[in-house]
PADOZA-119804 format. One record per residue: residue number from 0; x, y, z of N, C-alpha, C, O, CB in turn; residue in three letters. Coordinates in Angstrom, 3 decimals, m for minus. Each point is the difference from the previous one (the first is absolute). Glycine has a CB too. Example, Ala and Ser with C-alpha at 12.3 -4.5 7.8 and 13.67 -1.06 7.14 Angstrom:
bami k 0; nu 13.190; nv m5.690; nw 7.800; cau m0.890; cav 1.190; caw 0.000; cu 0.900; cv 1.200; cw 0.000; ou 1.036; ov m0.019; ow 0.665; cbu m2.928; cbv m1.154; cbw 0.581; r ALA
bami k 1; nu 1.542; nv 2.223; nw m1.966; cau 0.820; cav 1.190; caw 0.060; cu m0.770; cv 1.090; cw 0.730; ou 0.509; ov 1.108; ow 0.169; cbu 0.675; cbv m1.736; cbw m2.314; r SER
% end
This chain:
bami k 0; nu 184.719; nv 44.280; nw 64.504; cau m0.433; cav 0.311; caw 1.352; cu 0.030; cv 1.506; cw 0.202; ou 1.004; ov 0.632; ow m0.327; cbu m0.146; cbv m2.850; cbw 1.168; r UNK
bami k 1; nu m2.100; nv 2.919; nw m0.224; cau m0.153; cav 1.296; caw m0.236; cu 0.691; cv 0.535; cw 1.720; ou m0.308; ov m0.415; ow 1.117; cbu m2.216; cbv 0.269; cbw m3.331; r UNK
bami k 2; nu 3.518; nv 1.185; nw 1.803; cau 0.912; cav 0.265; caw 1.413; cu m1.201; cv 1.079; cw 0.885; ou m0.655; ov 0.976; ow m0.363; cbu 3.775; cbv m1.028; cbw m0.957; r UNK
bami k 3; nu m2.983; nv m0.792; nw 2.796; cau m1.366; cav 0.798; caw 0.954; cu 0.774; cv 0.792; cw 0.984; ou m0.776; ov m0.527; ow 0.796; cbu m1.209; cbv m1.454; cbw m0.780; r UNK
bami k 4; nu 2.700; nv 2.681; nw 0.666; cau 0.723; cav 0.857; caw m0.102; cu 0.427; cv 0.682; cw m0.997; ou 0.683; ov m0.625; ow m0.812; cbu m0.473; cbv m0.332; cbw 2.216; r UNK
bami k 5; nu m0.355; nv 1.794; nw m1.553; cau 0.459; cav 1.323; caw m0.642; cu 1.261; cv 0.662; cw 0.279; ou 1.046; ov m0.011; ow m0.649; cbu m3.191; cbv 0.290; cbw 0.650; r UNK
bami k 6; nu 1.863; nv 0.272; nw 1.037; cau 0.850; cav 1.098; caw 0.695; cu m0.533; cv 0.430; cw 1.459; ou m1.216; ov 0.054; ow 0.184; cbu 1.760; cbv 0.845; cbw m2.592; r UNK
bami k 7; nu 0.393; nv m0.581; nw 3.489; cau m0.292; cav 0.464; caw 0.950; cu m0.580; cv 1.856; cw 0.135; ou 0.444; ov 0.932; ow m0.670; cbu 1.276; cbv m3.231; cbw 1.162; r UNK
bami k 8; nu m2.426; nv 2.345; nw 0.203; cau m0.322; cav 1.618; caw m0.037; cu 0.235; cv 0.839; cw 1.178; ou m0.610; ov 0.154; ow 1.059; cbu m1.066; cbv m0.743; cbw m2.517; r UNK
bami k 9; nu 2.793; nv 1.107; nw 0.934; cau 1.058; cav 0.658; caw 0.834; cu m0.728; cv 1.661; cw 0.517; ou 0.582; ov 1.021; ow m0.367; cbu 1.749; cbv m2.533; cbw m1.260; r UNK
bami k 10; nu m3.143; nv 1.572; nw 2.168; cau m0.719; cav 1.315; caw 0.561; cu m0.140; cv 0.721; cw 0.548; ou m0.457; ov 0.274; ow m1.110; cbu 0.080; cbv m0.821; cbw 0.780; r UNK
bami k 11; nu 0.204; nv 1.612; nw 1.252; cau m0.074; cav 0.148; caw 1.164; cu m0.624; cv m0.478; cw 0.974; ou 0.451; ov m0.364; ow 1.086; cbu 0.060; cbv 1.565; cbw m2.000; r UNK
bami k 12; nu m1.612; nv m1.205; nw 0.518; cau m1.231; cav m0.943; caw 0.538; cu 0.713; cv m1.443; cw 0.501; ou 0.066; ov m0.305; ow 1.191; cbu m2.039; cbv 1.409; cbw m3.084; r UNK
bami k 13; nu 2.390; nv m1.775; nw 1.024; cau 0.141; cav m1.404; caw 0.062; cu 1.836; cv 0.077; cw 0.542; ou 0.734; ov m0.892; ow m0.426; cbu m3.035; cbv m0.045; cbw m1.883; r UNK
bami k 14; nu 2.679; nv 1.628; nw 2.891; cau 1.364; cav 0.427; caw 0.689; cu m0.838; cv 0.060; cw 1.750; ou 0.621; ov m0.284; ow 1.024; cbu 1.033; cbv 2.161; cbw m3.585; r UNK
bami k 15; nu m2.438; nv m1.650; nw 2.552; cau m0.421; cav 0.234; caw 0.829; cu m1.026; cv m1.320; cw 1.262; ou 0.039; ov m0.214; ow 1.211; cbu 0.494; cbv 2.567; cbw m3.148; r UNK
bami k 16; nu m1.079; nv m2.745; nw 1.135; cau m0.510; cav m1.440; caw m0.043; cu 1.103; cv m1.461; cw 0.091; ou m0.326; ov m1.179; ow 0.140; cbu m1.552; cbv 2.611; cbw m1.666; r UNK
bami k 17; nu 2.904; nv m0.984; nw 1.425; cau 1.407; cav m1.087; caw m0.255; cu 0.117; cv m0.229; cw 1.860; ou 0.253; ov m1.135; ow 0.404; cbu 1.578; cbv 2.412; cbw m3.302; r UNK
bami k 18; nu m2.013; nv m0.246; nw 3.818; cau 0.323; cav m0.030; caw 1.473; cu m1.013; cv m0.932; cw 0.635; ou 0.170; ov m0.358; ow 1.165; cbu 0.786; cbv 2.766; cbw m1.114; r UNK
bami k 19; nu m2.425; nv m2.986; nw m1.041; cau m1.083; cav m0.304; caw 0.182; cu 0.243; cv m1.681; cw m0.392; ou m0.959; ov m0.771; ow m0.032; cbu m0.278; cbv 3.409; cbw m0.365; r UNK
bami k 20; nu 2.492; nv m3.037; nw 0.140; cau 0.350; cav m1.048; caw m1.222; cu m1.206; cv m0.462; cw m1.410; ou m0.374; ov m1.069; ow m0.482; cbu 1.899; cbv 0.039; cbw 2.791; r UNK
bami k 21; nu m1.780; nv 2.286; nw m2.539; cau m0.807; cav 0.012; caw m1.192; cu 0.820; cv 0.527; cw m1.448; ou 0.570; ov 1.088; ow 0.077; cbu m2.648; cbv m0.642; cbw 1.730; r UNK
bami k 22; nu 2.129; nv m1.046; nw m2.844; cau 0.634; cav m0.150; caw m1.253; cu m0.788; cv 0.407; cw m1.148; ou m0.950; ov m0.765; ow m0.159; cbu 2.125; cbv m0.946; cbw 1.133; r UNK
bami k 23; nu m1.110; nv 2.783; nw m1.957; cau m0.870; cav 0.295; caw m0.799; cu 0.918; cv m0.850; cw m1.666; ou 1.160; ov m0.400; ow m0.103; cbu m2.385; cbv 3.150; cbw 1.944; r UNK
bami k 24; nu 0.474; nv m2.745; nw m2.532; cau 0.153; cav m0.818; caw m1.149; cu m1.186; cv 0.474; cw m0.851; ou m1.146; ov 0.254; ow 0.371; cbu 2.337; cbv m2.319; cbw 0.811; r UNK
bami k 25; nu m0.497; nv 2.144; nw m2.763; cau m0.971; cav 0.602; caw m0.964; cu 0.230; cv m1.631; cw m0.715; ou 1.068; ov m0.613; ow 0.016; cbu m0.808; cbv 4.001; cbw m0.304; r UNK
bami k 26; nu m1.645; nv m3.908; nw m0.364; cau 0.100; cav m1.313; caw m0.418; cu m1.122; cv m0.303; cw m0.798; ou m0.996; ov 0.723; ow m0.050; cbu 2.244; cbv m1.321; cbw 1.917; r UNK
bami k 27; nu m1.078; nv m0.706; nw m2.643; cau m0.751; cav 0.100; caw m1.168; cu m1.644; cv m0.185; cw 0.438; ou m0.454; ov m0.466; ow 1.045; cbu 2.660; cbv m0.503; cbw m2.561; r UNK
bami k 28; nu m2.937; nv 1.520; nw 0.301; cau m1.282; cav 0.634; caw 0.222; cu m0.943; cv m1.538; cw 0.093; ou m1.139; ov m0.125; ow 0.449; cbu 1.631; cbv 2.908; cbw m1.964; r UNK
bami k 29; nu 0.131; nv m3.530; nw 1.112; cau m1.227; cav m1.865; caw 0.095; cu 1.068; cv m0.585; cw 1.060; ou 0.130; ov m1.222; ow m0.070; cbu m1.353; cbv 0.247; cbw m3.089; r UNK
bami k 30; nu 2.001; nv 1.625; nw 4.116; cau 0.130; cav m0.577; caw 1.247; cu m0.396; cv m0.503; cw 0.850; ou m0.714; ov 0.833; ow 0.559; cbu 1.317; cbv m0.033; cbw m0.989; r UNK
bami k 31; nu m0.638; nv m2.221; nw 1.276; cau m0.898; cav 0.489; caw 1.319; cu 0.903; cv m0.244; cw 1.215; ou 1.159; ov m0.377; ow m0.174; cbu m3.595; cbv m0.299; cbw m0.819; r UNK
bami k 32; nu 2.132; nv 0.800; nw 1.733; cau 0.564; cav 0.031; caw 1.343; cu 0.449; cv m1.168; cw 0.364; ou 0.846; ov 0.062; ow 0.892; cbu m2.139; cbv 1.524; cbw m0.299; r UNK
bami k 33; nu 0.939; nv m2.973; nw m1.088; cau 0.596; cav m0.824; caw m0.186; cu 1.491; cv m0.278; cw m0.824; ou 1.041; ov m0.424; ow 0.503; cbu m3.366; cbv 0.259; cbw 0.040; r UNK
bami k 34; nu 2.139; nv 0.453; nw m1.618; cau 1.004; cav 0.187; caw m0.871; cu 1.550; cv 0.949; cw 0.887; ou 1.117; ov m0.469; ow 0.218; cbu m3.513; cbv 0.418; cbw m2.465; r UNK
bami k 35; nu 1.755; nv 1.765; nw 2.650; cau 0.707; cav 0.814; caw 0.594; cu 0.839; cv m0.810; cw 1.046; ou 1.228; ov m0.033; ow m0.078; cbu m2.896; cbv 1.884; cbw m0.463; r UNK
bami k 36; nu 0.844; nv m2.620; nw 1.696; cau 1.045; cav m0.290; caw 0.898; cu 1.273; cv m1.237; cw m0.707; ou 1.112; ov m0.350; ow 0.396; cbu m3.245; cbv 0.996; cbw 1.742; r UNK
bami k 37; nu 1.329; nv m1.008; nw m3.280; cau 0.852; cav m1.372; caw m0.179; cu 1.717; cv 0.970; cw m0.864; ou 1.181; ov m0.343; ow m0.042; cbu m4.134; cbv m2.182; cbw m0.584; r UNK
bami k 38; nu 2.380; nv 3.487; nw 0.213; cau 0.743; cav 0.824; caw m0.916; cu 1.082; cv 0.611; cw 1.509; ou 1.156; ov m0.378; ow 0.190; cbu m3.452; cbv 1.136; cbw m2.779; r UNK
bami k 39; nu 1.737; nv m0.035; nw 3.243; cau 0.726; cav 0.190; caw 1.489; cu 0.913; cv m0.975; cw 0.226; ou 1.211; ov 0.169; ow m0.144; cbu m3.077; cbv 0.744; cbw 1.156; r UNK
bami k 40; nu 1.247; nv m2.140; nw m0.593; cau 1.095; cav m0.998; caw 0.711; cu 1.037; cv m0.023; cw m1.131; ou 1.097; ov 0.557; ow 0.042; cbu m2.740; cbv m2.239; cbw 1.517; r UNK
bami k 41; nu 1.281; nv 1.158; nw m2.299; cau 0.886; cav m0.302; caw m1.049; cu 1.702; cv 0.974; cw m0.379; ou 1.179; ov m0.345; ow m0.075; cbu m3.959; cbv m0.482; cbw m0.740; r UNK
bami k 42; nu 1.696; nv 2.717; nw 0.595; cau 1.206; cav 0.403; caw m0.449; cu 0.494; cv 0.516; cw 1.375; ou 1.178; ov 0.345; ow m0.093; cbu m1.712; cbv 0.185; cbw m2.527; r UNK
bami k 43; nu 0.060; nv m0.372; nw 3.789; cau 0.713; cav 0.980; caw 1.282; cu 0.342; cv m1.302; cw 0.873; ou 0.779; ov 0.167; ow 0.939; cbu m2.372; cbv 2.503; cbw m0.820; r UNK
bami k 44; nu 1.115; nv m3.854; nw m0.333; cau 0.000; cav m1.036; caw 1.219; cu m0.516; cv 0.383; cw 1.463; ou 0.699; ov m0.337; ow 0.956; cbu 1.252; cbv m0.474; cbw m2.206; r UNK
bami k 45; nu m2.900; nv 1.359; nw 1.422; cau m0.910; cav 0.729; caw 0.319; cu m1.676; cv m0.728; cw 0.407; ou m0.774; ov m0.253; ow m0.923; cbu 2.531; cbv 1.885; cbw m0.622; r UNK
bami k 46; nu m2.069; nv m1.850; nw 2.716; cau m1.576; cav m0.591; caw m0.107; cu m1.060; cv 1.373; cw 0.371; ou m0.173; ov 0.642; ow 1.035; cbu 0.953; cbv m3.500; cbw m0.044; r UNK
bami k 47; nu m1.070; nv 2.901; nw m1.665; cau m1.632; cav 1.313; caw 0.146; cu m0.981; cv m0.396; cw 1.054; ou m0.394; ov m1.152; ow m0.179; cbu 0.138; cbv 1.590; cbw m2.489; r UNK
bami k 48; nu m0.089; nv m0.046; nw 3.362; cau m1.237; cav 0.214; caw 1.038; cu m1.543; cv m0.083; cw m0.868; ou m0.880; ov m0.859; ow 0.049; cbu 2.613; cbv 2.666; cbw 1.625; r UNK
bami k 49; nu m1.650; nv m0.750; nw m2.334; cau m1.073; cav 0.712; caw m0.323; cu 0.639; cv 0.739; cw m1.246; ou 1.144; ov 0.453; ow 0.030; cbu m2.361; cbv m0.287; cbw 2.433; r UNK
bami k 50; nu 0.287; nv m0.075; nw m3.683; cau 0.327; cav 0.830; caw m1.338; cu m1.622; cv 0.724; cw m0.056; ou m1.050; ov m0.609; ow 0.206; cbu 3.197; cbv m1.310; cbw m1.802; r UNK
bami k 51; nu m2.011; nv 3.277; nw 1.282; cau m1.221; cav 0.746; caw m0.422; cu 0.319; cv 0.587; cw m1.421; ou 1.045; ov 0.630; ow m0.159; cbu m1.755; cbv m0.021; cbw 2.666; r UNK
bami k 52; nu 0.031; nv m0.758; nw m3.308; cau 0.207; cav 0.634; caw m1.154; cu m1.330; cv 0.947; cw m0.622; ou m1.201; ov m0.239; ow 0.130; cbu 2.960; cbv m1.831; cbw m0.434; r UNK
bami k 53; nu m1.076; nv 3.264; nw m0.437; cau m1.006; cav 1.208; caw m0.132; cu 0.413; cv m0.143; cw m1.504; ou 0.975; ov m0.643; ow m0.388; cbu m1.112; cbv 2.462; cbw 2.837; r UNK
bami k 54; nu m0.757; nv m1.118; nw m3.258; cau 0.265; cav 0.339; caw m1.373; cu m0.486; cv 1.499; cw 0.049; ou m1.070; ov 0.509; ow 0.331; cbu 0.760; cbv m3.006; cbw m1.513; r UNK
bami k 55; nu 1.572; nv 3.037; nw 0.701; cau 0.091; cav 1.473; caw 0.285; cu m0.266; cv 0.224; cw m1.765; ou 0.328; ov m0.722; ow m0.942; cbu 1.685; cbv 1.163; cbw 3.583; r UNK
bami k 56; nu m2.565; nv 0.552; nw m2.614; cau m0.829; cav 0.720; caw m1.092; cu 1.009; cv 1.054; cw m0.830; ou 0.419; ov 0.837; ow 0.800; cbu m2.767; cbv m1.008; cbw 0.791; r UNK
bami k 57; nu 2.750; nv 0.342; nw m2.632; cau 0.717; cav 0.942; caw m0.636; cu m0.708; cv 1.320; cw m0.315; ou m1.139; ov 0.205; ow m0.420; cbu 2.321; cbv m2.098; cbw m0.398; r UNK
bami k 58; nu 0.244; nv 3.095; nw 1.278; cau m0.220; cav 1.160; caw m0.157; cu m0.374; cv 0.666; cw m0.947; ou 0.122; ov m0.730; ow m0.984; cbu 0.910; cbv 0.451; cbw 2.187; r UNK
bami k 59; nu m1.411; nv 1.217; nw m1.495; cau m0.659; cav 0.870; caw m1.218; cu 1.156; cv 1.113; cw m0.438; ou 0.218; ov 0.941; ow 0.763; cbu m2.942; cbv m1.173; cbw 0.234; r UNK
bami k 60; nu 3.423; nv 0.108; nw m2.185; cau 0.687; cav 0.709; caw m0.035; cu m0.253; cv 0.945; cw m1.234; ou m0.604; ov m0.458; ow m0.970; cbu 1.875; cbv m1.094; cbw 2.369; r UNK
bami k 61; nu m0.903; nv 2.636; nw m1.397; cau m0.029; cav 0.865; caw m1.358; cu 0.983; cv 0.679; cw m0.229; ou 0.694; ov 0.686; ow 0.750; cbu m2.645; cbv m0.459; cbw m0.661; r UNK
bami k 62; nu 2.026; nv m0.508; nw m1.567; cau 1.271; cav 0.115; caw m0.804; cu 0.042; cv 1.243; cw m1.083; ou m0.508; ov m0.124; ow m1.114; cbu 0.654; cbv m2.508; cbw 1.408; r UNK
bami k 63; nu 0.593; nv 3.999; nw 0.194; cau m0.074; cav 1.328; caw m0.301; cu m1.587; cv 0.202; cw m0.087; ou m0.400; ov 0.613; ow m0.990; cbu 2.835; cbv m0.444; cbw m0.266; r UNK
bami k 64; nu m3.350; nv m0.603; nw 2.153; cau m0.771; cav 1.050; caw 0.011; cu m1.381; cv m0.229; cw m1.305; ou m1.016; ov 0.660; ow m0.217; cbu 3.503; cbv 0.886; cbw 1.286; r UNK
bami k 65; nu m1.860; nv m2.907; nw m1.791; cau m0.793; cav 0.037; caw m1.388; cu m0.909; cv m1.450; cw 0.218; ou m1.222; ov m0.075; ow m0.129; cbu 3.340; cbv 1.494; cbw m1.685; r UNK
bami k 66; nu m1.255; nv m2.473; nw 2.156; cau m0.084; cav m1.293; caw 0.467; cu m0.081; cv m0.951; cw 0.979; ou 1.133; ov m0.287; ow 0.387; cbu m0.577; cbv 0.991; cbw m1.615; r UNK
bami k 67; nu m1.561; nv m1.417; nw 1.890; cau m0.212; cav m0.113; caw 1.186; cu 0.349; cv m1.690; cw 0.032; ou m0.142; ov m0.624; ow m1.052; cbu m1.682; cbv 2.919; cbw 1.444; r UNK
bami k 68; nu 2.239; nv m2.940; nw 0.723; cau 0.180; cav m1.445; caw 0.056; cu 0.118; cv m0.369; cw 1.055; ou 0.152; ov 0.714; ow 0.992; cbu 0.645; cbv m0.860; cbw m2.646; r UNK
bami k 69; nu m0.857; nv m1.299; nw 1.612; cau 0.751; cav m0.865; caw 1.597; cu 1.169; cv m0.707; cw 0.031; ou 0.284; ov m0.896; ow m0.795; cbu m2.302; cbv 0.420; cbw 1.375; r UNK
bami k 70; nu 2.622; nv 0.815; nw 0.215; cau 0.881; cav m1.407; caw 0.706; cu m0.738; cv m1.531; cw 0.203; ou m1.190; ov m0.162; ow 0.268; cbu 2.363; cbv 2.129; cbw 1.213; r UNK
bami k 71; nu m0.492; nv m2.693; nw m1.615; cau m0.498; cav m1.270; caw m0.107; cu m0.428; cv m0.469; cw 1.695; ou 0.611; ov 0.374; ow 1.001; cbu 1.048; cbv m0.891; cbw m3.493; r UNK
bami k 72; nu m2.707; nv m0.271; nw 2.468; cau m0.348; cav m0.856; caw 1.375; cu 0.919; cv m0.147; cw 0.534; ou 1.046; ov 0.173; ow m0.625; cbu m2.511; cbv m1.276; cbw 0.096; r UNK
bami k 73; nu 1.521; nv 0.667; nw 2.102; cau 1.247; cav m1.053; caw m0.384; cu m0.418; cv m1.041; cw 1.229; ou m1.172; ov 0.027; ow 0.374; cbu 3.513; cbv 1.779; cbw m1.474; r UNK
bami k 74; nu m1.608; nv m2.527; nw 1.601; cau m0.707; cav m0.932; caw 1.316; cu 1.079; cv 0.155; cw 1.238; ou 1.145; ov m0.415; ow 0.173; cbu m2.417; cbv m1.689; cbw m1.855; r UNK
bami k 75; nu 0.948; nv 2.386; nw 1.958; cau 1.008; cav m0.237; caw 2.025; cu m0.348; cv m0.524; cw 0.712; ou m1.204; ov m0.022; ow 0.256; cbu 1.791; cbv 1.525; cbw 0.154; r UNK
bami k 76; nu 0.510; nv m2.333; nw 0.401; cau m0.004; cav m1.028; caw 0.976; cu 0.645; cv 0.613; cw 1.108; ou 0.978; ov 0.703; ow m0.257; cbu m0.961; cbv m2.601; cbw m1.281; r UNK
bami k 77; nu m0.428; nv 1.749; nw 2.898; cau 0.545; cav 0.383; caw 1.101; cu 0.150; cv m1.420; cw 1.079; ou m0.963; ov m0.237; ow 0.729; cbu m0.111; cbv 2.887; cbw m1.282; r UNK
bami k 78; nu 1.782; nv m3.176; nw 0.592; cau 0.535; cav m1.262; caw 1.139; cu 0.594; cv 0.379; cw 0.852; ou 0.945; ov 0.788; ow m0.053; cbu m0.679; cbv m2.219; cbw m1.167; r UNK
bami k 79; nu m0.879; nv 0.762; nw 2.441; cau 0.435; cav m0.171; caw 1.499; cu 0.414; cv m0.632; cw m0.327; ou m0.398; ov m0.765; ow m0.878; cbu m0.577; cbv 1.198; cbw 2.353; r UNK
bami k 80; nu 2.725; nv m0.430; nw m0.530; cau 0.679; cav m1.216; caw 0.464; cu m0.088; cv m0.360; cw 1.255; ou m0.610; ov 0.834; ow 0.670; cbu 1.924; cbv m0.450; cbw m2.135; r UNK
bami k 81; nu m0.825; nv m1.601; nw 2.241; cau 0.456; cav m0.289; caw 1.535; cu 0.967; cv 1.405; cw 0.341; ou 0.682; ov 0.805; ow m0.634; cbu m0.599; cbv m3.908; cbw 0.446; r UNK
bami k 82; nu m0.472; nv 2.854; nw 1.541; cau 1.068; cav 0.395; caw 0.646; cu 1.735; cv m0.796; cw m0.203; ou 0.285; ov m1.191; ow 0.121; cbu m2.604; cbv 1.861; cbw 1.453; r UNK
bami k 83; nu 3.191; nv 0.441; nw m1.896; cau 0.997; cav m0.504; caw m0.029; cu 0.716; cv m0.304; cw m1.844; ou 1.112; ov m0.350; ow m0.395; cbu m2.185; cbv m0.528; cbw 3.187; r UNK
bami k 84; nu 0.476; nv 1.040; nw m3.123; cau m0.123; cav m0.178; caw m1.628; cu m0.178; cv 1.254; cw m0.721; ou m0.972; ov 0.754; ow 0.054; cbu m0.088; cbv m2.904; cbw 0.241; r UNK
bami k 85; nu 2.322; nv 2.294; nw m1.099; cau 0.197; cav 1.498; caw m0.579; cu 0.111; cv m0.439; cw m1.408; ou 0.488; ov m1.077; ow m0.344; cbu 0.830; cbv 2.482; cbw 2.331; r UNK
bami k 86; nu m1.862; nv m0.392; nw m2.879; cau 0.609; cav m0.138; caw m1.546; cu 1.564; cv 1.626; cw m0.041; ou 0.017; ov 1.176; ow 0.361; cbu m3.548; cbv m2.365; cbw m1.879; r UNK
bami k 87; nu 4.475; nv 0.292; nw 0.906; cau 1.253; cav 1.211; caw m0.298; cu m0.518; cv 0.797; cw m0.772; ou 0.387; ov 1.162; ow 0.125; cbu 1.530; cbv m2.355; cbw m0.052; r UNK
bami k 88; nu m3.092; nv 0.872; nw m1.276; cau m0.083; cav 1.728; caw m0.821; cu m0.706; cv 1.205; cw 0.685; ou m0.009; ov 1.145; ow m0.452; cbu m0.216; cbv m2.391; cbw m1.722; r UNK
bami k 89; nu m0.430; nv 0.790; nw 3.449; cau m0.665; cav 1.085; caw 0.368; cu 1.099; cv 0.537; cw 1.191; ou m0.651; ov 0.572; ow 0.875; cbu m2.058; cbv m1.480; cbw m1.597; r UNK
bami k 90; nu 3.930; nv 0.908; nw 0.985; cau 0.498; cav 0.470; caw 1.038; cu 0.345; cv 1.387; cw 0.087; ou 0.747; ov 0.615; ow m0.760; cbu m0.181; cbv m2.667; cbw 0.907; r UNK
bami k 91; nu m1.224; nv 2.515; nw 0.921; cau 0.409; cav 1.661; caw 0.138; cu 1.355; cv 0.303; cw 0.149; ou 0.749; ov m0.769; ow 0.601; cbu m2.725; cbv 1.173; cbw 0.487; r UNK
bami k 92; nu 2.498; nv 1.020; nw m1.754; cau 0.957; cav 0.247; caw m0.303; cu 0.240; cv 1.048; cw 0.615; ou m0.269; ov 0.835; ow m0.864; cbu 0.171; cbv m1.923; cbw m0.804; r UNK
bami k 93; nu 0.569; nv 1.915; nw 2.981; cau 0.481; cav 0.881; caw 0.254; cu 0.856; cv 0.882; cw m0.302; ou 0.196; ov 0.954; ow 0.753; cbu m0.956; cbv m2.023; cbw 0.049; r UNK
% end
């Protein structure tokens, strides 16, 4: 069974969006939004509203100047929750 969560993406951006009860998540690339919320409930106990997912494009990097490349694709998920419904990894930290 291929794991659909990844990792959460801890950002500024997406620190910001948390006051919005919106949740960012980097997750596997033959995901769908089906899968995502079932992956949600499951590991946060958690029901999703709404999941949008983008496939963000990898950067161009060059290496001393001689060698040029990318960072890999990758896929992100952003879920609304209800009102009232928090995930603990995104909690702001003063």
């Amino acid at each position: 069974m291929k794991q659909i969560l990844i990792k959460p993406l801890i950002t500024e951006k997406s620190m910001q969006i948390v006051t919005k009860n919106k949740y960012s998540f980097k997750v596997n690339k033959s995901a769908n939004k089906v899968q995502i919320a079932d992956a949600i409930k499951k590991q946060y106990n958690v029901d999703a509203i709404s999941i949008q997912t983008i496939t963000v494009k990898g950067k161009i990097k060059n290496f001393r100047g001689k060698k040029s490349g990318r960072t890999k694709d990758f896929k992100k998920a952003v879920v609304t929750l209800p009102k009232g419904q928090k995930i603990a990894d995104f909690s702001i930290k003063n």
